[in-house]
VOGU-3710 file (C-alpha; in Angstrom, 3 decimals, decimal comma):
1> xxxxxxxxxx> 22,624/-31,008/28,877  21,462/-28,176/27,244  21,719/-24,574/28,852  18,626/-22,768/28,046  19,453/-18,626/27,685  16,733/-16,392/27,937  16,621/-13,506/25,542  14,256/-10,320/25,390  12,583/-9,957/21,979  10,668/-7,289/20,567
11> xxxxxxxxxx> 7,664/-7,985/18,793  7,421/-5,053/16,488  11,124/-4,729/15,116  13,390/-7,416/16,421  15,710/-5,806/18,934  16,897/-8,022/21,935  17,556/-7,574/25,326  18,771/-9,673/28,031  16,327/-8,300/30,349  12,196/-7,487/30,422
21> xxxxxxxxxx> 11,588/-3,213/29,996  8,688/-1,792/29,180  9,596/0,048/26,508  11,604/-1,033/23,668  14,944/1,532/23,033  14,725/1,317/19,041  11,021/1,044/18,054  9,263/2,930/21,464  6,969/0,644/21,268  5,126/0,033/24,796
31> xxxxxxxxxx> 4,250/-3,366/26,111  5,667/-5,255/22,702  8,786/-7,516/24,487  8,359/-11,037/24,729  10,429/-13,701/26,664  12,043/-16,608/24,264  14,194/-19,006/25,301  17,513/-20,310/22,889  19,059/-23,461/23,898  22,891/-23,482/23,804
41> xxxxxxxxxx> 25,450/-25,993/23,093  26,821/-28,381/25,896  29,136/-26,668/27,871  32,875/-28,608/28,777  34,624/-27,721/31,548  34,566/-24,509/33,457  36,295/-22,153/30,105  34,033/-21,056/27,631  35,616/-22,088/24,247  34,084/-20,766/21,273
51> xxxxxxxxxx> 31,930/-23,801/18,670  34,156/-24,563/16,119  33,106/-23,869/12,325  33,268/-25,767/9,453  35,364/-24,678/6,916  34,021/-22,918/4,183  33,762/-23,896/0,339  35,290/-21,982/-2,378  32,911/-20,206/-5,036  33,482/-19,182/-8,451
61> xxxxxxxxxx> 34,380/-15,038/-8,845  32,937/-13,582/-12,013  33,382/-10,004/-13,579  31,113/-7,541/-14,431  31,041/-7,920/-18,048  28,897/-10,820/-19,425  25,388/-11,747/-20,767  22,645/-9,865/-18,829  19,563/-12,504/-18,837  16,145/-11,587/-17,970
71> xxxxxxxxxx> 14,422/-13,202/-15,094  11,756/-15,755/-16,373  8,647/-15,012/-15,263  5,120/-17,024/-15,011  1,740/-15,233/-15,707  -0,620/-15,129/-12,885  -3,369/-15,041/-15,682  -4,779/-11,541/-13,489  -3,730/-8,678/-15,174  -4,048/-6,486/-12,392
81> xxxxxxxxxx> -1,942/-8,684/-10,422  0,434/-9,082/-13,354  0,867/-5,339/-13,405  1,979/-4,563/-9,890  4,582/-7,662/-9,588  5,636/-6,100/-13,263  4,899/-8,848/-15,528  3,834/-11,586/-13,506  5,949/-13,822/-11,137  10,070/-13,976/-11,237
91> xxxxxxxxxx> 11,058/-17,850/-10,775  11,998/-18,114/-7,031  11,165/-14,814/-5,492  9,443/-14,451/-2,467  7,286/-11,845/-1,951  5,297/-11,162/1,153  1,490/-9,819/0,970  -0,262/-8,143/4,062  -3,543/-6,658/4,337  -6,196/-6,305/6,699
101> xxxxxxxxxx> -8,287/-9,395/8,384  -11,017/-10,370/5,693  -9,797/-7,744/2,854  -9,678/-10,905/0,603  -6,293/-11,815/0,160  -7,053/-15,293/0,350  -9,521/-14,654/-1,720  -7,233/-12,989/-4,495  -4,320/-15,760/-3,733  -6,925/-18,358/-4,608
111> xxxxxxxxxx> -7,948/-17,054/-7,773  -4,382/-16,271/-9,072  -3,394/-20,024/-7,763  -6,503/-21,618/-10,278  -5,748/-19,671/-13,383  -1,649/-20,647/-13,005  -3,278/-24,051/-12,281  -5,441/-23,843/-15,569  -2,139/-23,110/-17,474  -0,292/-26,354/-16,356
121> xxxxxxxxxx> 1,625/-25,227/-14,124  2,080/-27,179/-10,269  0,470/-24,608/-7,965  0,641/-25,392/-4,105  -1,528/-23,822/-1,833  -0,510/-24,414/2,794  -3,189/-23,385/4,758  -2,119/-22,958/8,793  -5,172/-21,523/9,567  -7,960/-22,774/8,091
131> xxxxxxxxxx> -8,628/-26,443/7,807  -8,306/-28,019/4,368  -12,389/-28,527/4,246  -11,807/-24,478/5,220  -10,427/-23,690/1,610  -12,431/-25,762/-0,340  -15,573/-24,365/0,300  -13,823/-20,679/-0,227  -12,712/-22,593/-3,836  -16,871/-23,580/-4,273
141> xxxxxxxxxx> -17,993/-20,150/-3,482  -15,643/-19,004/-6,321  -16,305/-21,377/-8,874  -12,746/-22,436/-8,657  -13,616/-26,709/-7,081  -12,721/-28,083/-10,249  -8,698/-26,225/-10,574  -5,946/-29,224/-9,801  -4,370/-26,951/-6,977  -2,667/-28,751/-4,575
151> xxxxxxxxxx> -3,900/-28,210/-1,075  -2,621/-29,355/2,011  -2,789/-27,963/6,175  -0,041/-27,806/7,413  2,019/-25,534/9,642  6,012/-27,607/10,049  8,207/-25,609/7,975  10,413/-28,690/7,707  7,409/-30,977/6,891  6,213/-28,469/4,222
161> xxxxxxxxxx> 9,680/-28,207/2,364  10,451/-31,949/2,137  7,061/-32,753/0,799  7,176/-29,397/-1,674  11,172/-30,528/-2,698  8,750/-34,364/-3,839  8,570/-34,533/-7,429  8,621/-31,432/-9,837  8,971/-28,034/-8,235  5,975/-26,403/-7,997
171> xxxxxxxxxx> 5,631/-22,749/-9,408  4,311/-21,611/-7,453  3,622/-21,989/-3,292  1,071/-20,142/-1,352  1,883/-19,534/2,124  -1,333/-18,885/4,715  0,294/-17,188/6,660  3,508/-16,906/7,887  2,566/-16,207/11,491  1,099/-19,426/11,774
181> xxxxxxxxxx> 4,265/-21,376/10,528  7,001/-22,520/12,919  10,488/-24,227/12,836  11,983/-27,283/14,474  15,544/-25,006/15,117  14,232/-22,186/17,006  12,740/-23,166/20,857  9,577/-20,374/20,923  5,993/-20,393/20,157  4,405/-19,684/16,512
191> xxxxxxxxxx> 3,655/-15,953/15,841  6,669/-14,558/17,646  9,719/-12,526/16,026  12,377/-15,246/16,255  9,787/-17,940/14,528  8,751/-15,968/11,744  12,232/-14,597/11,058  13,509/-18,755/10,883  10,605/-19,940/9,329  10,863/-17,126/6,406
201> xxxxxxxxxx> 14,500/-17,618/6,277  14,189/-21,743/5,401  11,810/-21,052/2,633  13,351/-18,080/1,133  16,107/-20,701/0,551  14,167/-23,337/-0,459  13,143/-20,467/-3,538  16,099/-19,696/-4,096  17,416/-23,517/-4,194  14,339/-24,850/-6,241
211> xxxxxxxxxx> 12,932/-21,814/-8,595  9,520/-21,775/-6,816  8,185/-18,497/-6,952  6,775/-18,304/-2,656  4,027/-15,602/-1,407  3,984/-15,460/2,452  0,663/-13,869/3,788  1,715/-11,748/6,497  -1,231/-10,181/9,090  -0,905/-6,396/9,291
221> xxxxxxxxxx> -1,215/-4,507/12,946  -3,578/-1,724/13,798  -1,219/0,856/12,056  -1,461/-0,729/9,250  1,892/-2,164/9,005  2,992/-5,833/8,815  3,178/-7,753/11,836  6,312/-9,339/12,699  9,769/-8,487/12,632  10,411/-5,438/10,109
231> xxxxxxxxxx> 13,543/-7,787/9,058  11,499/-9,877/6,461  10,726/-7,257/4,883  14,076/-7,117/3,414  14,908/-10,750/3,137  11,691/-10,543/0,606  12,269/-9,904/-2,841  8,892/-7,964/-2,988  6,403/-6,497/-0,718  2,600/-5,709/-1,771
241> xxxxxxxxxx> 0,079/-4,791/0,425  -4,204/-5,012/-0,359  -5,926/-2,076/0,825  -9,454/-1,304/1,040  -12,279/-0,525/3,057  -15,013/-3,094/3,868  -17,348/-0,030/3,564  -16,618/-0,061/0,096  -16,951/-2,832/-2,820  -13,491/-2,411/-4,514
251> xxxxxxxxxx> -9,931/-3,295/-3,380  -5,624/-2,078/-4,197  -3,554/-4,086/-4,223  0,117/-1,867/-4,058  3,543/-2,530/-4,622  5,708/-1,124/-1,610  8,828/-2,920/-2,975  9,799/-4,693/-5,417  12,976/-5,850/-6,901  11,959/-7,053/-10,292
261> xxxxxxxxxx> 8,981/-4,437/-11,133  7,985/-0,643/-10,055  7,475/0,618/-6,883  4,146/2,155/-5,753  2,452/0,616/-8,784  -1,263/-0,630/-7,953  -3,596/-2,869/-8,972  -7,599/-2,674/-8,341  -10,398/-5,042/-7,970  -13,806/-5,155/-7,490
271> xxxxxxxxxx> -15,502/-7,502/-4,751  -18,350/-9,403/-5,905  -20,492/-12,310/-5,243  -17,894/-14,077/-7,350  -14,781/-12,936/-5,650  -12,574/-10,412/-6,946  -12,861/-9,106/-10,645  -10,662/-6,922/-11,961  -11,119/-3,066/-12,684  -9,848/-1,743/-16,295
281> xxxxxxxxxx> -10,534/1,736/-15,810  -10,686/3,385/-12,163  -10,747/6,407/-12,917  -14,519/6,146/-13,786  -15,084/3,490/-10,660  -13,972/6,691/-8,460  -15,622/8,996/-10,144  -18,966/7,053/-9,666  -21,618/8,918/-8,489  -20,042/12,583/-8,514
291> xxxxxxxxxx> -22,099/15,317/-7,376  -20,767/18,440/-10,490  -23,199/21,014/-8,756  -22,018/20,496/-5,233  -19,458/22,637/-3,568  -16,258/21,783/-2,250  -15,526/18,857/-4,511  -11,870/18,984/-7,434  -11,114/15,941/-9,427  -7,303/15,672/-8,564
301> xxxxxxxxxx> -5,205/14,118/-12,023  -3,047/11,552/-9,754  -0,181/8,879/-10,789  -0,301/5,489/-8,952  3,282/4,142/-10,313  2,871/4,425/-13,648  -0,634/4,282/-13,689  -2,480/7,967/-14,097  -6,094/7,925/-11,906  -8,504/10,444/-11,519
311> xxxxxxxxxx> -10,098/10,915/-8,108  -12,408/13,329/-5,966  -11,162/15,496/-3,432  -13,567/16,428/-1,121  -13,631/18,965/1,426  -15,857/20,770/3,568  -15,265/23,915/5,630  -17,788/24,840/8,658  -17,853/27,889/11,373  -16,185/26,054/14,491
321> xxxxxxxxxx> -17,847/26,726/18,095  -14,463/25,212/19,723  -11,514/27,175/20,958  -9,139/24,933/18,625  -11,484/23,768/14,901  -11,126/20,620/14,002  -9,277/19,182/11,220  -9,627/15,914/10,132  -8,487/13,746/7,303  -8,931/10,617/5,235
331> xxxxxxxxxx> -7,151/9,101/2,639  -4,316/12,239/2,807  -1,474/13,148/5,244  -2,608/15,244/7,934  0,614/17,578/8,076  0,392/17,948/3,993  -3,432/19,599/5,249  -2,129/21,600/7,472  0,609/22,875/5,482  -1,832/23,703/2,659
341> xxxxxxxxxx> -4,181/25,476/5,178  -1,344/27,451/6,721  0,069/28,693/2,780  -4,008/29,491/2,386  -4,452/31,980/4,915  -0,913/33,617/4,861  -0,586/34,057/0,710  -3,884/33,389/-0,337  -5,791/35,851/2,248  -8,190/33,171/3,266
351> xxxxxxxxxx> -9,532/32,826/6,776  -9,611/29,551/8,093  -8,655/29,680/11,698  -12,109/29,434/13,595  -13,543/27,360/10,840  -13,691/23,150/10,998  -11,967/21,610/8,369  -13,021/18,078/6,765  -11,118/16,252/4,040  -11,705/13,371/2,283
361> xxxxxxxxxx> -10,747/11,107/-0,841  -13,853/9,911/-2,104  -13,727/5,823/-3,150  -11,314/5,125/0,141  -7,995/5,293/-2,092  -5,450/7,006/-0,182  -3,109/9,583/-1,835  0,482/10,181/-1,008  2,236/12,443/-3,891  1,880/15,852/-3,376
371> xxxxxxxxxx> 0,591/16,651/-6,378  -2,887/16,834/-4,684  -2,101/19,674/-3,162  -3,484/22,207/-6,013  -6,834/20,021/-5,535  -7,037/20,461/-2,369  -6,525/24,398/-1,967  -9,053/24,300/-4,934  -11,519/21,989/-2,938  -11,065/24,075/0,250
381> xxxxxxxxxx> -11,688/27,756/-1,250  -14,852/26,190/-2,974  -16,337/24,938/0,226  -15,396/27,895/1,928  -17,140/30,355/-0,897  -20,018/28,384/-1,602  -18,713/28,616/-5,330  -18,429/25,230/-7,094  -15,581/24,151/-9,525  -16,228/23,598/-12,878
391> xxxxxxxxxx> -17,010/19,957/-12,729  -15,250/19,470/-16,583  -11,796/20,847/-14,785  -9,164/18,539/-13,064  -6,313/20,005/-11,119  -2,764/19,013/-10,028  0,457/20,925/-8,507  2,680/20,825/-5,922  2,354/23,755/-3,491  5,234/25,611/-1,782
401> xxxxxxxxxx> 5,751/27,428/1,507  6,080/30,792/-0,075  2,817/29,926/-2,235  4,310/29,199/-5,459  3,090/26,137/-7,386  5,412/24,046/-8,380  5,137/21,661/-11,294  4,967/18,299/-11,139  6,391/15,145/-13,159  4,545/12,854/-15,738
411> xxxxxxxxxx> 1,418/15,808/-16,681  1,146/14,650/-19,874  0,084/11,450/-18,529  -2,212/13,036/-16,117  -3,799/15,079/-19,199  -4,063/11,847/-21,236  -6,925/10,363/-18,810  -8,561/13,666/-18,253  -9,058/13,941/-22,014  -9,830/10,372/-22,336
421> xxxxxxxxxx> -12,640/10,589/-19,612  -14,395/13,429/-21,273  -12,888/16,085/-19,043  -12,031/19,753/-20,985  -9,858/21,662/-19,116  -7,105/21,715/-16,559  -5,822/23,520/-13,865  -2,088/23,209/-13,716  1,570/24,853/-12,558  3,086/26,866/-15,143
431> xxxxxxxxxx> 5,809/25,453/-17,111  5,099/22,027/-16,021  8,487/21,053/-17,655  7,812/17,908/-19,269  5,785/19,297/-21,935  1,953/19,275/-23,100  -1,182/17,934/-23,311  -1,342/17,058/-27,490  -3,653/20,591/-27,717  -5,857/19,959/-24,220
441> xxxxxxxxxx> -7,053/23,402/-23,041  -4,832/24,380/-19,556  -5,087/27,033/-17,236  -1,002/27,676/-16,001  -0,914/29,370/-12,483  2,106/30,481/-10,640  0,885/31,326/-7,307  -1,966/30,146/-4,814  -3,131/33,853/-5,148  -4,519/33,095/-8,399
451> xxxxxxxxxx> -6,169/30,520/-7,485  -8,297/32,198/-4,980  -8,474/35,156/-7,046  -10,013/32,465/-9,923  -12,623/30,919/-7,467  -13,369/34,183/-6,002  -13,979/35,663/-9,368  -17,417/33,915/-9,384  -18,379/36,608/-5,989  -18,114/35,762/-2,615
461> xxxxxxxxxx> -22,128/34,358/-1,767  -24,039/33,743/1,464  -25,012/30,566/2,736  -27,757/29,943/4,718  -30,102/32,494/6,199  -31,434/33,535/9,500  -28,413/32,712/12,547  -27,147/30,026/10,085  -26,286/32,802/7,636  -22,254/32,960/7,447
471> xxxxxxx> -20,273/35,534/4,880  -17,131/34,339/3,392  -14,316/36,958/4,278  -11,091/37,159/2,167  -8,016/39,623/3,223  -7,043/42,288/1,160  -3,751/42,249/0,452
//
């Protein structure tokens, strides 16, 4: 008979232990260990002999010289989509796609899985959650009934490779999701770290074997990071994760890794009653609605891979009545604030410690490159002084701890949408180092003093009246 040995298995990254704790050693993450059970071999006699091993096969060696082919690729017939998996799907990659519950990525999947299917090409679609009856009336709502996609409900990784390896390979195999999916070989329940991590591993090589380009829908945590072992990540050939907010109509879809495209390159969509359409230019979706008169407010020139977007910074300061002011932020890191705040009031003679201090990205995007860091001083002195920007300006540099600004790469891509969305005049480092903007008018500043002294230039004003009235103070250095 069997002998069943129980194993300790972390949730959130994969470690095991051969006991329960609390905590787990390599992620300290609280409460996240789970109990599975392996079952190993018959056991012989009282020694322990180790299993014997088949003897491997011998495979060909090859040099490094030689024909370099590119990987074939199929069109997903969505350009957006097209552009962040770099030219549309690689025959038998995997990639794995997370994103909040009801963001629309089955939404997306079935639209990119009826225009392959309008092309010809055998396009699979496994449900585990929903019911078949589930997906079709998703496909109605879209318009999409009459596609030949194959659909099936089914959640036996076995089952679902036999009946895919039936016939031509398909191009392309949807799988919803890969929490749901379990293996005959492994001995634990559906969702947990040692089922998803078998589960991925058959059909990654059933991808691999066959040429069928696979796209496992993986359910993200409340940090925002994929559930599941942090192990398929890397068995993946690509990861992409679809952002958005459901207070707002459009959605990203971002490349976190990717081994036949860019990295950090990002697609966006619009939600509508029809399902997701694509977005040509979003630099004018995020620019929407801007108020030019209002205080507080620099367009920041950004670069999403290798995509240049334009989008508000907003930021409001306010007298604080608590011993320690608030400082809150979306859609920017926190410690990039409070580094900016901190080169503010020791180089730039600006006073913010008993003020609150609000930040925002306006649209929901969220920025990481630290570009944004010249729009944000700029935002902050403006809401501070009362003094609006000049709403025709955009602004980008890197800011360091001594106060210099620091230039940045790929500005004459930045200046290339300013100019082409009407915008006159930008507020960059000096001797950005990778040359101009083909004649667009630039303003070249070396420190964060000038800057301040720029915004402050307009005269410090009073806002409010009465006991509301507050006076914006700057050092003098």
């Amino acid at each position: 008979m069997a002998k069943i040995q129980q194993t300790f298995v972390c949730q959130s990254c994969g470690a095991v232990y051969n006991r329960w704790r609390g905590r787990c050693e390599a992620c300290n993450g609280w409460n996240c260990i789970v109990e599975e059970s392996s079952a190993a071999g018959p056991q012989s006699g009282p020694v322990k002999t180790r299993p014997s091993r088949a003897k491997g096969r011998v495979f060909p060696l090859e040099g490094l010289t030689g024909a370099v082919k590119q990987a074939p690729r199929i069109p997903s017939g969505i350009g957006e989509l097209d552009r962040v998996t770099g030219g549309g799907f690689v025959r038998g990659s995997v990639i794995l796609l997370g994103g909040d519950p009801g963001i629309g990525k089955s939404t997306l999947l079935m639209q990119a899985t009826a225009a392959m299917a309008r092309t010809g090409e055998r396009v699979v679609y496994i449900s585990g959650e929903e019911a078949v009856a589930q997906v079709r009336l998703r496909a109605e709502r879209l318009g999409l009934a009459d596609m030949p996609v194959e659909l099936a409900a089914e959640t036996n990784v076995e089952d679902i490779v036999e009946t895919l390896s039936q016939g031509t390979p398909p191009a392309l195999c949807i799988i919803d999701s890969i929490q749901t999916m379990w293996t005959e070989t492994v001995e634990s329940a559906p969702g947990t770290v040692t089922q998803v991590r078998g589960s991925a591993q058959t059909l990654i090589r059933f991808a691999k074997t066959v040429g069928t380009a696979v796209i496992l829908v993986g359910h993200v945590t409340k940090d925002g990071q994929i559930a599941g072992p942090r192990v398929v990540e890397h068995m993946v050939d690509a990861v992409a994760s679809f952002e958005g907010d459901q207070g707002h109509h459009f959605r990203i879809l971002r490349a976190v890794k990717n081994r036949f495209g860019p990295t950090d390159e990002i697609g966006v969509f619009e939600m509508t009653d029809r399902g997701l359409a694509e977005v040509p230019n979003p630099s004018a979706l995020f620019l929407a609605g801007r108020d030019h008169a209002a205080p507080g407010t620099a367009v920041f020139a950004g670069m999403e891979g290798t995509r240049p977007l334009l989008v508000e910074i907003q930021a409001l300061v306010a007298p604080s009545s608590l011993g320690m002011p608030r400082r809150a932020v979306v859609g920017w890191d926190p410690n990039r604030l409070s580094m900016v705040l901190a080169v503010l009031e020791a180089h730039g003679g600006i006073r913010l410690g008993t003020h609150d201090v609000y930040l925002n990205v306006a649209g929901g995007l969220r920025i990481t490159e630290p570009a944004a860091d010249l729009a944000v001083a700029a935002a902050l002195v403006s809401s501070l002084s009362g003094a609006a920007l000049p709403p025709e300006t955009v602004y980008f540099g890197e800011i360091g701890l001594s106060g210099a600004i620091r230039p940045v790469a790929q500005a004459p891509a930045r200046l290339k949408e300013a100019l082409k969305l009407g915008f006159a005049k930008a507020v960059t480092p000096q001797g950005r180092g990778d040359g101009g903007g083909d004649g667009f008018p630039t303003e070249a500043l070396r420190h964060i003093a000038d800057l301040v002294a720029g915004i402050a230039s307009n005269g410090p004003r009073r806002v409010g009246s009465g006991r509301g009235q507050r006076a914006v103070e700057y050092d003098e250095d």
